[in-house]
Biopython code that builds the backbone (N, CA, C, O; Angstrom):
import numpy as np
from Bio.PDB.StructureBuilder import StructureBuilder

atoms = [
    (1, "UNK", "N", (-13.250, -4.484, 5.391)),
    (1, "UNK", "CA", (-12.030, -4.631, 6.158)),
    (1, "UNK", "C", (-10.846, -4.615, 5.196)),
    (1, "UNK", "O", (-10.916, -5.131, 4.081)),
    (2, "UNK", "N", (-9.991, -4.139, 5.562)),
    (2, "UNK", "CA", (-8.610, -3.552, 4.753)),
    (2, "UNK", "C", (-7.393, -4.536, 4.815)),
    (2, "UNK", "O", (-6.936, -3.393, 4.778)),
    (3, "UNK", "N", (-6.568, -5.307, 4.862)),
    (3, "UNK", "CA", (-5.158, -6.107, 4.919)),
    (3, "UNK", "C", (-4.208, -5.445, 4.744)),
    (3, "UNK", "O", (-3.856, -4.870, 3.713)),
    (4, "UNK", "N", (-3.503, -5.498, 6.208)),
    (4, "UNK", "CA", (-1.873, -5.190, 6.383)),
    (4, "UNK", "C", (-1.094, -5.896, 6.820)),
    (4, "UNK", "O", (-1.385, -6.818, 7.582)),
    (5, "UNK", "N", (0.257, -5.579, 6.374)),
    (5, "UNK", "CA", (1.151, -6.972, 6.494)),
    (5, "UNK", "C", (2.355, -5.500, 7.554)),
    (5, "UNK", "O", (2.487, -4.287, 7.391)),
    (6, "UNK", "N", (2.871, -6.339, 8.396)),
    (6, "UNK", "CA", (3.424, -5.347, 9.457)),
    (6, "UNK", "C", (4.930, -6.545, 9.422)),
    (6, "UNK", "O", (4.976, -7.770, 9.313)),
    (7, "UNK", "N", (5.989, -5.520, 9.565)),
    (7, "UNK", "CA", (7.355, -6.105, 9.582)),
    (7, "UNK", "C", (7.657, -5.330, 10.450)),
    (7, "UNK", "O", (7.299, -4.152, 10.446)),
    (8, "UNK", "N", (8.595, -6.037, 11.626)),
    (8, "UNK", "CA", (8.943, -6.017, 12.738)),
    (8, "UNK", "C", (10.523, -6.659, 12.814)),
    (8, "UNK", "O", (10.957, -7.701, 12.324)),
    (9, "UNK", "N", (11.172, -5.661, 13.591)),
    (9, "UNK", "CA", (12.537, -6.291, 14.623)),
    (9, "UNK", "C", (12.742, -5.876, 16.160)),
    (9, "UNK", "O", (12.874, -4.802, 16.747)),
    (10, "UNK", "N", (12.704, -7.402, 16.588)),
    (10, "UNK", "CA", (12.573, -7.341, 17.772)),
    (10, "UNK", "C", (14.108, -6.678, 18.656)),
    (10, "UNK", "O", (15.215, -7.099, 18.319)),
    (11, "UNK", "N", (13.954, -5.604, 19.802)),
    (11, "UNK", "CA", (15.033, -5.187, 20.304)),
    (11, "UNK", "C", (15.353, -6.283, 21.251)),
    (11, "UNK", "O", (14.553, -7.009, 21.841)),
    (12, "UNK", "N", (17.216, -6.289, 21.324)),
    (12, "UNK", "CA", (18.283, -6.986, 21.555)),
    (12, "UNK", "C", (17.732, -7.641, 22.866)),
    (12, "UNK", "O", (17.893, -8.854, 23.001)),
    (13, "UNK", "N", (17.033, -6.857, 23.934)),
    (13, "UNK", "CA", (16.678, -7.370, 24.855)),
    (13, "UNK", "C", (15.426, -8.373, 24.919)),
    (13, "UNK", "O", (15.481, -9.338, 25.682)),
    (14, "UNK", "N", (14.306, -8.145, 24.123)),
    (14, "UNK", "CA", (13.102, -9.208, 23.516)),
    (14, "UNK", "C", (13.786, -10.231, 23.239)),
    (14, "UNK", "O", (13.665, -11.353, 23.732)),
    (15, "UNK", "N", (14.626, -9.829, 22.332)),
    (15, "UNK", "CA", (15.370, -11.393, 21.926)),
    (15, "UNK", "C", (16.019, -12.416, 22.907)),
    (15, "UNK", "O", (15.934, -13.643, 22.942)),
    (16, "UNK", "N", (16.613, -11.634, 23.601)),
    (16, "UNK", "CA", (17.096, -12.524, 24.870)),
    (16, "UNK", "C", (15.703, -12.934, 25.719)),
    (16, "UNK", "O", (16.046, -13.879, 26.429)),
    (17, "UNK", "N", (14.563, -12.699, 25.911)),
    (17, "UNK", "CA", (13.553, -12.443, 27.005)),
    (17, "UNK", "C", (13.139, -14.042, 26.130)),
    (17, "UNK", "O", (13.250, -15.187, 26.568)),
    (18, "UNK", "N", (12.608, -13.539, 24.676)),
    (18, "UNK", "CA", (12.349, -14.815, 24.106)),
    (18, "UNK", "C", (13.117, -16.353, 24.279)),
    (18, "UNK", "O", (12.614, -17.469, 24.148)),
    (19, "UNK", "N", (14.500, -15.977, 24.615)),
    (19, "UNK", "CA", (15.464, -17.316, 24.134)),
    (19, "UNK", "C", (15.165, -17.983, 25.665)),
    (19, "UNK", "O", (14.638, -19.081, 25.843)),
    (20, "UNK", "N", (15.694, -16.923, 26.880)),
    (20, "UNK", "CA", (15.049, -17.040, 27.960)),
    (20, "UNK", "C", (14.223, -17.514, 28.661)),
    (20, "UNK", "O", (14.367, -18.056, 29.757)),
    (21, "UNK", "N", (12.800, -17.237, 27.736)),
    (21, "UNK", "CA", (11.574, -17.554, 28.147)),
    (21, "UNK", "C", (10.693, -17.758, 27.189)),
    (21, "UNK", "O", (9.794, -16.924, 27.083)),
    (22, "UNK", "N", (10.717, -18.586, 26.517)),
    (22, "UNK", "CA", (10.192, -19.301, 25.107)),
    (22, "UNK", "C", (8.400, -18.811, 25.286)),
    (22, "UNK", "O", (7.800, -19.292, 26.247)),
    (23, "UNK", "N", (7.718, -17.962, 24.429)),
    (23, "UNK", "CA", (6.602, -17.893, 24.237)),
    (23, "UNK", "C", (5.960, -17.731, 23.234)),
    (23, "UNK", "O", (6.707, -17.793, 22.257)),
    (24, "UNK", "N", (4.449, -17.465, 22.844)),
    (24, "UNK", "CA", (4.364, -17.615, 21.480)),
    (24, "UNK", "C", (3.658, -15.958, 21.866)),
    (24, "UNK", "O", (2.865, -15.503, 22.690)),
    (25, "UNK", "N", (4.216, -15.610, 21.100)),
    (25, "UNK", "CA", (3.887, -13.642, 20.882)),
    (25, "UNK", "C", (2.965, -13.884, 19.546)),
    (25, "UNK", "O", (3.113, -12.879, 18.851)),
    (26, "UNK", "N", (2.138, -14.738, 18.948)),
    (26, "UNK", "CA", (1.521, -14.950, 17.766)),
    (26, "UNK", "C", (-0.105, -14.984, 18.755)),
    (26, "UNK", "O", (-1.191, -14.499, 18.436)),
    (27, "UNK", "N", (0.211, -15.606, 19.775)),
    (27, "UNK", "CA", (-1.177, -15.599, 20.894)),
    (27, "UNK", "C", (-1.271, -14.100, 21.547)),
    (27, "UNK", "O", (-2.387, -13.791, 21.964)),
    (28, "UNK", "N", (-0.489, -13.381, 21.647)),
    (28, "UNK", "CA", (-0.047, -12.090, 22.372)),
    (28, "UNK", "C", (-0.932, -10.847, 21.938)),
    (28, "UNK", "O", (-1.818, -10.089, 22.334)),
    (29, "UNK", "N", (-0.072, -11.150, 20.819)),
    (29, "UNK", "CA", (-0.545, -10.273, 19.452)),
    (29, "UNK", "C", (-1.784, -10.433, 19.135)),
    (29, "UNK", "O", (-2.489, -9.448, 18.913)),
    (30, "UNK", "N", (-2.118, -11.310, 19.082)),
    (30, "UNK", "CA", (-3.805, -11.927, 18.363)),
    (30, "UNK", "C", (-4.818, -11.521, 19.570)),
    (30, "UNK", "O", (-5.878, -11.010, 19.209)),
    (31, "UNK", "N", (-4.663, -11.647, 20.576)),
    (31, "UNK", "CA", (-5.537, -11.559, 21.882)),
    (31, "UNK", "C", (-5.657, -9.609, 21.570)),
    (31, "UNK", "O", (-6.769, -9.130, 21.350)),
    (32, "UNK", "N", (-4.702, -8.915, 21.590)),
    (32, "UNK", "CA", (-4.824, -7.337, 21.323)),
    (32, "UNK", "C", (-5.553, -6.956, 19.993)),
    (32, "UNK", "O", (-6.451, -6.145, 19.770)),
    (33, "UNK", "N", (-4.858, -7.823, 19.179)),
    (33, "UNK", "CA", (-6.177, -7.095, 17.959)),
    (33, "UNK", "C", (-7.480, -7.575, 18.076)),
    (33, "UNK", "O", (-8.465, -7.005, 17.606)),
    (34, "UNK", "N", (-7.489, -8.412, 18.575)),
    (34, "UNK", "CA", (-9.425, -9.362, 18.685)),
    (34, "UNK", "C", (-9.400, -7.997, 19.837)),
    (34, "UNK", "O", (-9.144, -7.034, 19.114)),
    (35, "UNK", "N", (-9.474, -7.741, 20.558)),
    (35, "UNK", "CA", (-10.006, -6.692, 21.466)),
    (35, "UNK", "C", (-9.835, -5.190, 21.180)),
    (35, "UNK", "O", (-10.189, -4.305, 21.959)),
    (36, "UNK", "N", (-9.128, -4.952, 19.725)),
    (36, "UNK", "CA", (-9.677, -3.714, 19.741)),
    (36, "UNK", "C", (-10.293, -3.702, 18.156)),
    (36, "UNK", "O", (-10.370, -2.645, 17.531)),
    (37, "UNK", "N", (-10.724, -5.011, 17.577)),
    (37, "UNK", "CA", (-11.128, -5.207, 16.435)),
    (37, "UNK", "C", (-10.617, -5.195, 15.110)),
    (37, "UNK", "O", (-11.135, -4.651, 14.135)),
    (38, "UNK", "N", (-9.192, -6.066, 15.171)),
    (38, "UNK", "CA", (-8.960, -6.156, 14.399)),
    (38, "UNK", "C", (-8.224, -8.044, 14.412)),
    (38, "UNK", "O", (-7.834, -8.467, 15.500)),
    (39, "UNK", "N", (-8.153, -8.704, 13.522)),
    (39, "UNK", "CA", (-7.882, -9.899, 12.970)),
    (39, "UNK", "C", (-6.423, -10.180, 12.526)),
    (39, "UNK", "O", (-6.034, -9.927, 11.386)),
    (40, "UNK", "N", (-5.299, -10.950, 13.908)),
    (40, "UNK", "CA", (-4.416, -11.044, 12.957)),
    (40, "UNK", "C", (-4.936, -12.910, 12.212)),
    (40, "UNK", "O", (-5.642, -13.839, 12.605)),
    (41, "UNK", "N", (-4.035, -12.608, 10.938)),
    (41, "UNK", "CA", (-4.530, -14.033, 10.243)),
    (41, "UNK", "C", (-3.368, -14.912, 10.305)),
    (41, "UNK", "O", (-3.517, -16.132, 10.226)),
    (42, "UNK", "N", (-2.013, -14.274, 10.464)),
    (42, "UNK", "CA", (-0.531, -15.108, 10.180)),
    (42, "UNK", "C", (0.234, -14.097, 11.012)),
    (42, "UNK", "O", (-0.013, -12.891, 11.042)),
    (43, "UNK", "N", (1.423, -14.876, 11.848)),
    (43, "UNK", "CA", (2.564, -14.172, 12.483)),
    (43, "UNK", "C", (3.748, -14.941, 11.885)),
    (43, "UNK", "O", (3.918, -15.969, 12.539)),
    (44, "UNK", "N", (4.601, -14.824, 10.915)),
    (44, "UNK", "CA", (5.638, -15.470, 10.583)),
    (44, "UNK", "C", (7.095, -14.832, 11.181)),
    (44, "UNK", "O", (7.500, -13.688, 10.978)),
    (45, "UNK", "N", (7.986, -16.231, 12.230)),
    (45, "UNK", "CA", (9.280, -15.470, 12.467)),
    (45, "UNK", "C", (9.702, -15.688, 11.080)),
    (45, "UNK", "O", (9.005, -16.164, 10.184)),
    (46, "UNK", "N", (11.329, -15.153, 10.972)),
    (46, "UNK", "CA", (11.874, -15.242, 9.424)),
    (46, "UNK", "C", (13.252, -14.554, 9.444)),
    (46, "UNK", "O", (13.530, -13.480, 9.976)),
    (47, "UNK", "N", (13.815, -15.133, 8.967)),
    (47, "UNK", "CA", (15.491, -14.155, 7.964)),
    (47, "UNK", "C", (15.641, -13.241, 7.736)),
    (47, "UNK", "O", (14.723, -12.788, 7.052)),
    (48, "UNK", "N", (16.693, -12.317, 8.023)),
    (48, "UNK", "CA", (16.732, -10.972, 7.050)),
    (48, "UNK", "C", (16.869, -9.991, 7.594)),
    (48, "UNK", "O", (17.976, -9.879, 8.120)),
    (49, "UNK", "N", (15.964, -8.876, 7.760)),
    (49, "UNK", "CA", (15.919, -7.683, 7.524)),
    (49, "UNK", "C", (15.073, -7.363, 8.784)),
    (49, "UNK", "O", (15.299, -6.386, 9.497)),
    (50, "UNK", "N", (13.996, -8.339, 9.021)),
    (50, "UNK", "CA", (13.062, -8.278, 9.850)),
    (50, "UNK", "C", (13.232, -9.965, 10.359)),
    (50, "UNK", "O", (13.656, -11.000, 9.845)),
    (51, "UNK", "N", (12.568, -9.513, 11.821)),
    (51, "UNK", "CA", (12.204, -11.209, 12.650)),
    (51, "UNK", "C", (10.942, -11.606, 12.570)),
    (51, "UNK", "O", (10.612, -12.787, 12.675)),
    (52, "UNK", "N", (10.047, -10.542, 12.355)),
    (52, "UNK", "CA", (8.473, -10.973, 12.336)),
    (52, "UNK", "C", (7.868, -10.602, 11.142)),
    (52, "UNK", "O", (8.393, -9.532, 10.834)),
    (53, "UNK", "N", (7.102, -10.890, 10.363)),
    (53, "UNK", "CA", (6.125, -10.658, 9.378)),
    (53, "UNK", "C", (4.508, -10.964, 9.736)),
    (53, "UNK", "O", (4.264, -12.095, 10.157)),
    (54, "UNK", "N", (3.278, -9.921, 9.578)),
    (54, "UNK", "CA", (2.476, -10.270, 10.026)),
    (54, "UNK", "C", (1.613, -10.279, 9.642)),
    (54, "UNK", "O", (1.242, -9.136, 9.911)),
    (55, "UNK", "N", (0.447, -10.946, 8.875)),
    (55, "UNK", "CA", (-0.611, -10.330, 8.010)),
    (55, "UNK", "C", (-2.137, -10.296, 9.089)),
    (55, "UNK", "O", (-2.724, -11.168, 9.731)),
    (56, "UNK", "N", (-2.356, -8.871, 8.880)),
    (56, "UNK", "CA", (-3.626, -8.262, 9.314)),
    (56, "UNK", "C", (-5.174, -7.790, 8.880)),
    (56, "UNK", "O", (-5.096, -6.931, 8.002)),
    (57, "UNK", "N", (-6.173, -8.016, 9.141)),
    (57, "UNK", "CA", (-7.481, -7.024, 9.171)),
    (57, "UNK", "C", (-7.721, -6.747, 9.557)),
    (57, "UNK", "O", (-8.236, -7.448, 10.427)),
    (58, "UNK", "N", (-7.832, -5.431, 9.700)),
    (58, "UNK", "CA", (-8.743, -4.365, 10.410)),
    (58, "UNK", "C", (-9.494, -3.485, 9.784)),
    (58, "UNK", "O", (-9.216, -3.061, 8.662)),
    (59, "UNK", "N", (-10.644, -3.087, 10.543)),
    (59, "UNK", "CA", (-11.806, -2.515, 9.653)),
    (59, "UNK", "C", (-11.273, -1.194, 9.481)),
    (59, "UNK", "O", (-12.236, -0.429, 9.420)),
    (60, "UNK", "N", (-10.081, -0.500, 9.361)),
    (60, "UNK", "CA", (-9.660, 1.047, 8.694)),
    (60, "UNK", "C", (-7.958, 1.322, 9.615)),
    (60, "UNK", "O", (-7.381, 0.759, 10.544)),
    (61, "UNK", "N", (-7.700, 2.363, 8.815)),
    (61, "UNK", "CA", (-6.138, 2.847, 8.947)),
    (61, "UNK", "C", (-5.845, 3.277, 10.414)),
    (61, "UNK", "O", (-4.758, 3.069, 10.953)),
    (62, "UNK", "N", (-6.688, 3.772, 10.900)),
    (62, "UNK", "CA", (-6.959, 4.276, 12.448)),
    (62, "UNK", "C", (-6.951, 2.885, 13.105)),
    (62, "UNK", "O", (-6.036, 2.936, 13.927)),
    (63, "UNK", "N", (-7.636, 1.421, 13.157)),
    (63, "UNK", "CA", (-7.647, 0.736, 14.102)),
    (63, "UNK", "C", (-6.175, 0.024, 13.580)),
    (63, "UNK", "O", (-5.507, -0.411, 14.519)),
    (64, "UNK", "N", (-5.732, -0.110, 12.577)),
    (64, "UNK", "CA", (-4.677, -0.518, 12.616)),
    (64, "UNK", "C", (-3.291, -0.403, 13.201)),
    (64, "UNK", "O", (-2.447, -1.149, 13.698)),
    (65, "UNK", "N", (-3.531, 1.615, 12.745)),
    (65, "UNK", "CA", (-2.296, 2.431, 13.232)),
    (65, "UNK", "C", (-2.392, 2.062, 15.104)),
    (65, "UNK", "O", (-1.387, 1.773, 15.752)),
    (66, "UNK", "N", (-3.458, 2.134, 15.564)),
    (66, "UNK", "CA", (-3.682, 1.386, 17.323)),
    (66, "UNK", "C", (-2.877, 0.414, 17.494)),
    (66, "UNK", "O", (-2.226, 0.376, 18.538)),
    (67, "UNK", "N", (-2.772, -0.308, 16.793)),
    (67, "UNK", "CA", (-2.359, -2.218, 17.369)),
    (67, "UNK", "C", (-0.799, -1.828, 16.891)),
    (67, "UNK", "O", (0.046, -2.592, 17.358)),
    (68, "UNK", "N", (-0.214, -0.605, 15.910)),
    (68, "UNK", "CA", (0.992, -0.793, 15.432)),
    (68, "UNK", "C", (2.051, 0.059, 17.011)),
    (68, "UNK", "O", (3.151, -0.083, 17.546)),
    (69, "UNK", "N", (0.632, 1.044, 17.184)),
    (69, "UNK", "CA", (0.778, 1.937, 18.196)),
    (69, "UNK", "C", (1.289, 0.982, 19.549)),
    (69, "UNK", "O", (2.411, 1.132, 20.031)),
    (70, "UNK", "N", (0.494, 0.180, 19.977)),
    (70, "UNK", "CA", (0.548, -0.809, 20.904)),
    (70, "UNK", "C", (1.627, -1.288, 21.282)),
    (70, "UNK", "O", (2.205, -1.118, 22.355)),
    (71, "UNK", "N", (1.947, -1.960, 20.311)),
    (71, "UNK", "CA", (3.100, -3.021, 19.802)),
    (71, "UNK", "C", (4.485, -2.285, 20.085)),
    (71, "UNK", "O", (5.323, -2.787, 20.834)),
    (72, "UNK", "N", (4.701, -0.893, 19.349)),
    (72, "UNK", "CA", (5.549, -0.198, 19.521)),
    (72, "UNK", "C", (5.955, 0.741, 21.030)),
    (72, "UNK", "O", (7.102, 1.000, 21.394)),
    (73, "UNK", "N", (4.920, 1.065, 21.608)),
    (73, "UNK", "CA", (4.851, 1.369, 22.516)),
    (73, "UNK", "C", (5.382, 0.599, 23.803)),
    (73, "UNK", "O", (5.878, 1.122, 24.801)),
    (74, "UNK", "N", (5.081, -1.347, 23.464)),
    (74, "UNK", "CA", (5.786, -1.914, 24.520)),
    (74, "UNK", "C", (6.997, -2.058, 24.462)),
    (74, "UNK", "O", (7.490, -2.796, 25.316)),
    (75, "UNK", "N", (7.648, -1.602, 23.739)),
    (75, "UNK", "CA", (9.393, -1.610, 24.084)),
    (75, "UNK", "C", (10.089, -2.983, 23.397)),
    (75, "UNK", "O", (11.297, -3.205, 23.477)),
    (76, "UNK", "N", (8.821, -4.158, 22.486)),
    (76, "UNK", "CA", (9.480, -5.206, 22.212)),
    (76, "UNK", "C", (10.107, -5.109, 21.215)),
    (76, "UNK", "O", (10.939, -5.927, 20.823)),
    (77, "UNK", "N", (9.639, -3.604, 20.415)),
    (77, "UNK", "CA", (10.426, -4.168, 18.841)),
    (77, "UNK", "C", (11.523, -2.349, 18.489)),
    (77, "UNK", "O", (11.428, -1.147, 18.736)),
    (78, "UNK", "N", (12.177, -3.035, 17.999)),
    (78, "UNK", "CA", (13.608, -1.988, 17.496)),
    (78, "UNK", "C", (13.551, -1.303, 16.662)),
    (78, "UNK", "O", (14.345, -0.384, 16.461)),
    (79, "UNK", "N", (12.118, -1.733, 15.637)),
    (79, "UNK", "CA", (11.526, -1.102, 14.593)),
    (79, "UNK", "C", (10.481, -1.796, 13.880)),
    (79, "UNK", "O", (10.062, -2.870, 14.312)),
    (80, "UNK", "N", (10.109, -1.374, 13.026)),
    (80, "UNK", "CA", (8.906, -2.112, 11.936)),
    (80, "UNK", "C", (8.284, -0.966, 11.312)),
    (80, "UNK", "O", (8.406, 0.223, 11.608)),
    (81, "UNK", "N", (7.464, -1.618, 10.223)),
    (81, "UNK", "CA", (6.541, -1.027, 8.978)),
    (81, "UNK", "C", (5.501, -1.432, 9.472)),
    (81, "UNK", "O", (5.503, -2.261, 10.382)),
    (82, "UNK", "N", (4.283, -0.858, 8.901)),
    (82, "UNK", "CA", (3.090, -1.088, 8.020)),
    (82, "UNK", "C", (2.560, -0.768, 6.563)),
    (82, "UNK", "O", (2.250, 0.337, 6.117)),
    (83, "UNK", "N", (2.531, -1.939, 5.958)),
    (83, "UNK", "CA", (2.140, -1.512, 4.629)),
    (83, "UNK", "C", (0.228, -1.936, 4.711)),
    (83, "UNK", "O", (-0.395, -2.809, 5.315)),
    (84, "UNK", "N", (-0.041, -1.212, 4.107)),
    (84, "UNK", "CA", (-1.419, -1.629, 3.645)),
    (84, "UNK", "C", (-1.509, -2.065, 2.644)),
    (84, "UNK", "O", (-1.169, -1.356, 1.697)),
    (85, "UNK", "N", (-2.073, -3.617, 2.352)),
    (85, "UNK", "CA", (-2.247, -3.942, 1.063)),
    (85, "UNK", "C", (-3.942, -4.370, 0.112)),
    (85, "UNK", "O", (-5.152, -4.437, 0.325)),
    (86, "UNK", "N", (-3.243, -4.502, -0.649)),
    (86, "UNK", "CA", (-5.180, -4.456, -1.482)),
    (86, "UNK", "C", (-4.981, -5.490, -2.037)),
    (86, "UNK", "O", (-3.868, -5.727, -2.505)),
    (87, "UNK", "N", (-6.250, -6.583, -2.152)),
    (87, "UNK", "CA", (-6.714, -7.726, -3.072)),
    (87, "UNK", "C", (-6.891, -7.186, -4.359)),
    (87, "UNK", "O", (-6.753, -6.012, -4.701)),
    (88, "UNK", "N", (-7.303, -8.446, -5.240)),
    (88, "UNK", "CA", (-6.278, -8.421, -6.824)),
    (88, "UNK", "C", (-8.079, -7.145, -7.443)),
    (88, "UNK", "O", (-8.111, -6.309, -8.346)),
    (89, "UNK", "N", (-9.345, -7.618, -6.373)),
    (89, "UNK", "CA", (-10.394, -7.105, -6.814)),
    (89, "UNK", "C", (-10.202, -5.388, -6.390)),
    (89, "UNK", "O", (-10.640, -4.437, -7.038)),
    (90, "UNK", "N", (-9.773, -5.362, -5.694)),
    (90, "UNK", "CA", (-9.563, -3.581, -5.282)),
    (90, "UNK", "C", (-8.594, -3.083, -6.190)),
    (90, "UNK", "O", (-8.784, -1.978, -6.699)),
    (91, "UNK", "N", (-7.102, -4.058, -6.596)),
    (91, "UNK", "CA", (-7.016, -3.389, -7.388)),
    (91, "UNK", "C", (-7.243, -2.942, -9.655)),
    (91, "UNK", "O", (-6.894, -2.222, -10.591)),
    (92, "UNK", "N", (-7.998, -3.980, -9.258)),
    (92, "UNK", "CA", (-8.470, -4.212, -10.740)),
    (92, "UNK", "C", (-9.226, -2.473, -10.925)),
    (92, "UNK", "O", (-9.104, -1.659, -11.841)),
    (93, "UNK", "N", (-9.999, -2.405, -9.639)),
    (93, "UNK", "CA", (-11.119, -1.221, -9.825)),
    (93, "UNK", "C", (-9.687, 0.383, -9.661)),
    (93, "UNK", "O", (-9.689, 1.458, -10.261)),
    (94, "UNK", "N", (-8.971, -0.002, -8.918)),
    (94, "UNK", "CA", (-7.589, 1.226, -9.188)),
    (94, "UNK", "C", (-7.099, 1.227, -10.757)),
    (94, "UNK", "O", (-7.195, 2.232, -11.462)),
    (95, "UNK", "N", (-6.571, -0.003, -11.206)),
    (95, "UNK", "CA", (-7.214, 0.207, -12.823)),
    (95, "UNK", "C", (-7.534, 0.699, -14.204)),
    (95, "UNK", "O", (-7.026, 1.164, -15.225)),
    (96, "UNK", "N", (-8.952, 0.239, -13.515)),
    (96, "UNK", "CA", (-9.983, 1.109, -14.371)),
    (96, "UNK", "C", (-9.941, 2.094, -14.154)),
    (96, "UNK", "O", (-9.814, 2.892, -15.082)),
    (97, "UNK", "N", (-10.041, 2.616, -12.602)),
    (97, "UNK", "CA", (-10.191, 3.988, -12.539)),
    (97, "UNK", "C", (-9.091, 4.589, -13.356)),
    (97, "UNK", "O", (-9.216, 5.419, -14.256)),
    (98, "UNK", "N", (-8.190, 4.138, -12.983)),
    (98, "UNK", "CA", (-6.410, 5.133, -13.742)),
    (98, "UNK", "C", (-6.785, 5.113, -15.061)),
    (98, "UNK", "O", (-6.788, 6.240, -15.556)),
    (99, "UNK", "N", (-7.236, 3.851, -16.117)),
    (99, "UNK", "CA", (-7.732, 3.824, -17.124)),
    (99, "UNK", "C", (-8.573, 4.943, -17.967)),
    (99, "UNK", "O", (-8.311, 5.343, -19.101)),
    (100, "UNK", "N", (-9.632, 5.338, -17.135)),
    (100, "UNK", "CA", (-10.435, 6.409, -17.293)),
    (100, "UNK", "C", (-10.001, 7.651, -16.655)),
    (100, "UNK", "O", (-10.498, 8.688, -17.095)),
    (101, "UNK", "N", (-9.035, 7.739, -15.553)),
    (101, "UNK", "CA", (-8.679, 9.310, -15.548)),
    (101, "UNK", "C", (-7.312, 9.768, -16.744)),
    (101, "UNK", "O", (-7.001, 10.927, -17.018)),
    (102, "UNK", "N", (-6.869, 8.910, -17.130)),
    (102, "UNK", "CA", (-5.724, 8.764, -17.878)),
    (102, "UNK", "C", (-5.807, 10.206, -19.183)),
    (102, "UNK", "O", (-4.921, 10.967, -19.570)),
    (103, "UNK", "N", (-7.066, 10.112, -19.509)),
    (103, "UNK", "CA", (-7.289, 10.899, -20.371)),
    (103, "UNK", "C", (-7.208, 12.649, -20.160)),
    (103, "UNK", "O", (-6.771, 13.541, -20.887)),
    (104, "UNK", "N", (-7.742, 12.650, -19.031)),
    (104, "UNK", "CA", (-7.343, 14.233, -18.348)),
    (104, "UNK", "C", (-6.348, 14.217, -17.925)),
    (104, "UNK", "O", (-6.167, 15.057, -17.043)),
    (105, "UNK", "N", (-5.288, 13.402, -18.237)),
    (105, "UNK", "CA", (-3.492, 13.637, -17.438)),
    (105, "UNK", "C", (-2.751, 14.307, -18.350)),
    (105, "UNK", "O", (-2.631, 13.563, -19.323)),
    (106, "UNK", "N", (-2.188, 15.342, -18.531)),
    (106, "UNK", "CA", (-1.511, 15.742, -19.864)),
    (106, "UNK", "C", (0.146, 16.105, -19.336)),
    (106, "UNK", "O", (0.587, 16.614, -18.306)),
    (107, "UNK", "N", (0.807, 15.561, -20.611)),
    (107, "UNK", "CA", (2.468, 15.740, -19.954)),
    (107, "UNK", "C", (3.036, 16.650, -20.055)),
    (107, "UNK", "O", (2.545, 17.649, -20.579)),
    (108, "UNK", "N", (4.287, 16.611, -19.577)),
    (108, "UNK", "CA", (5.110, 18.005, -20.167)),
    (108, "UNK", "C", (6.119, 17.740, -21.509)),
    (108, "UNK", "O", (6.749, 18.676, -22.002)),
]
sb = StructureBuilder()
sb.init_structure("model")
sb.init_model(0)
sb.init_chain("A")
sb.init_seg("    ")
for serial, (resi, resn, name, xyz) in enumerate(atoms, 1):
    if name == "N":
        sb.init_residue(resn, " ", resi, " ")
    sb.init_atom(name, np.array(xyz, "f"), 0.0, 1.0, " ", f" {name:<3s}", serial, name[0])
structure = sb.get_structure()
């Protein structure tokens, strides 16, 4: 299983729906990825740039791109990312590998 962290801003009207009608979209969210197999682990609101931050597993780029698909599709958010990220062991082995192709890289 792979970890993605998804940044989100919610459109002008969500925001009002939320202030409106106080819910937790962290249960929302979580109920859609458990049913199409994927794990959210954290929904953080937050400052800035973005209102939501979200860290995810899902077993590949396809079930992920689904739930980003989802999400976007309901009209709640104004925009967002997905980054895919890697543990410190995946990338130790990126690395090595670079380590050992390094040698067939030649510059200009």
């Amino acid at each position: 299983m792979s970890f993605y962290m998804f940044k989100g801003r919610y459109s002008t009207d969500s925001l009002r729906a939320l202030v409106d009608t106080p819910q937790d979209r962290e249960a929302a969210a979580g109920a859609m990825m458990d049913n199409m197999g994927a794990k959210l682990h954290h929904l953080f609101f937050c400052f800035g740039d973005d209102d939501v931050v979200a860290l995810i597993e899902a077993p590949d780029d396809e079930t992920m791109a689904a739930c980003a698909l989802v999400v976007g599709a309901s009209g709640m958010m104004a925009g967002g990312s997905t980054t895919k990220l890697m543990t410190s062991k995946d990338a130790m082995k990126a690395m090595e590998a670079a380590s050992k192709g390094r040698a067939s890289y030649q510059t200009v």
